[in-house]
C-alpha positions in Angstrom: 23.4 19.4 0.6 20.0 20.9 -0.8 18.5 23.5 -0.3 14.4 23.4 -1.4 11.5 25.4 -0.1 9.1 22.3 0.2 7.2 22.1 3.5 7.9 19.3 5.9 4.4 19.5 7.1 2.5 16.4 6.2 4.3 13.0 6.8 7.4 11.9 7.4 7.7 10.8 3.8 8.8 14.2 3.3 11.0 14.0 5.6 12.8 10.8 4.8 12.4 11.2 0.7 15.3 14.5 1.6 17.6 12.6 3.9 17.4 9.9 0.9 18.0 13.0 -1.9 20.9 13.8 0.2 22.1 10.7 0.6 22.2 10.8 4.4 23.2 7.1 5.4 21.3 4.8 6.3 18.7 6.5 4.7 19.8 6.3 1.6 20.5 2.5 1.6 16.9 1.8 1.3 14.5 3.9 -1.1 12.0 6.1 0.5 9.0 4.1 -1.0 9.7 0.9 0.5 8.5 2.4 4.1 10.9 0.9 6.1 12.6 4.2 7.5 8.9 5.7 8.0 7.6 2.7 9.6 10.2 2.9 12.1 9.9 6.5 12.8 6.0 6.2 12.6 6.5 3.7 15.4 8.9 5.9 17.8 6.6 8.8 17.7 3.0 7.2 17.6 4.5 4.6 20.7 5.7 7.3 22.3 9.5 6.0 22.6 11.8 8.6 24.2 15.0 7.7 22.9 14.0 7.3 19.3 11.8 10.4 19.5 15.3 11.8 20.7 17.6 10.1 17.9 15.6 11.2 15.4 15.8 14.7 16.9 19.1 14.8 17.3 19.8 13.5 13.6 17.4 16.6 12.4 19.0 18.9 13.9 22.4 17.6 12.4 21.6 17.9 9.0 18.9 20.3 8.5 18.8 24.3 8.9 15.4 25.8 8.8 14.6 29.7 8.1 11.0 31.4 8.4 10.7 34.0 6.0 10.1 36.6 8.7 13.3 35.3 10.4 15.9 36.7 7.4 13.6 39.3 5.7 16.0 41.6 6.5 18.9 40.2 5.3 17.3 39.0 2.1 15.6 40.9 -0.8 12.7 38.6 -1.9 11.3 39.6 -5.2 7.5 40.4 -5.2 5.1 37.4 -6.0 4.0 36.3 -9.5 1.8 34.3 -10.6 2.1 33.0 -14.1 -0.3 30.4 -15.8 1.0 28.4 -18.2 -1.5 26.0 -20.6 0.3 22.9 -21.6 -0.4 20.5 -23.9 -0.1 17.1 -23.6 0.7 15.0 -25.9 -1.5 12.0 -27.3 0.7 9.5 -25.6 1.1 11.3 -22.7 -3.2 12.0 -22.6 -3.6 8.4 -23.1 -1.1 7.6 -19.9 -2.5 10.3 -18.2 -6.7 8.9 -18.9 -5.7 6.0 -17.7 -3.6 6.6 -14.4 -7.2 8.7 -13.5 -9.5 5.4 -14.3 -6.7 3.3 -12.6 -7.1 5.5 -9.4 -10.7 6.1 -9.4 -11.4 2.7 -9.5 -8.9 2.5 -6.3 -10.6 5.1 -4.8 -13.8 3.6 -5.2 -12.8 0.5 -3.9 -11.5 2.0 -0.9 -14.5 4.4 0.3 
């Protein structure tokens, strides 16, 4: 089990990347980056098919519990909100790996748009 306080708001990459963390079979039979498990659900939910849209439901609500904060305020004493900056430094090898992932991508990016 896990418990983490990362949104499942934008794909279902996130979705599929915790069932995999888990270890939730079959999810966990194929890794999260080979898109198999999102192509599938992609499919069900863009194409509108019931009985996935329903499995996939069903499986959710099997293995996941979620809380909004103004659901168990009451019954839990959140500490107030800091916000701490931290500078790190990299070092060379890492601002070497790090200058080049950024040309590697904007040259994607650049292909792309």
């Amino acid at each position: 089990w896990a418990v983490t306080g990362t949104p499942l708001s934008s794909s279902f990459d996130d979705l599929v990347s915790q069932l995999y963390f888990i270890e939730l079979e079959p999810f966990m039979t194929v890794k999260p980056k080979d898109g198999i498990w999102e192509g599938l659900l992609d499919d069900a939910i863009n194409h509108h098919r019931p009985p996935a849209i329903v499995a996939l439901t069903n499986l959710v609500r099997l293995v996941m519990w979620r809380n909004l904060k103004k659901h168990v305020e009451d019954e839990v004493t959140l500490p107030e909100l800091t916000v701490s900056n931290q500078k790190v430094l990299s070092s060379p090898a890492e601002s070497v790996l790090y200058a080049h992932r950024y040309h590697e991508m904007r040259g994607v990016l650049e292909k792309e748009l």
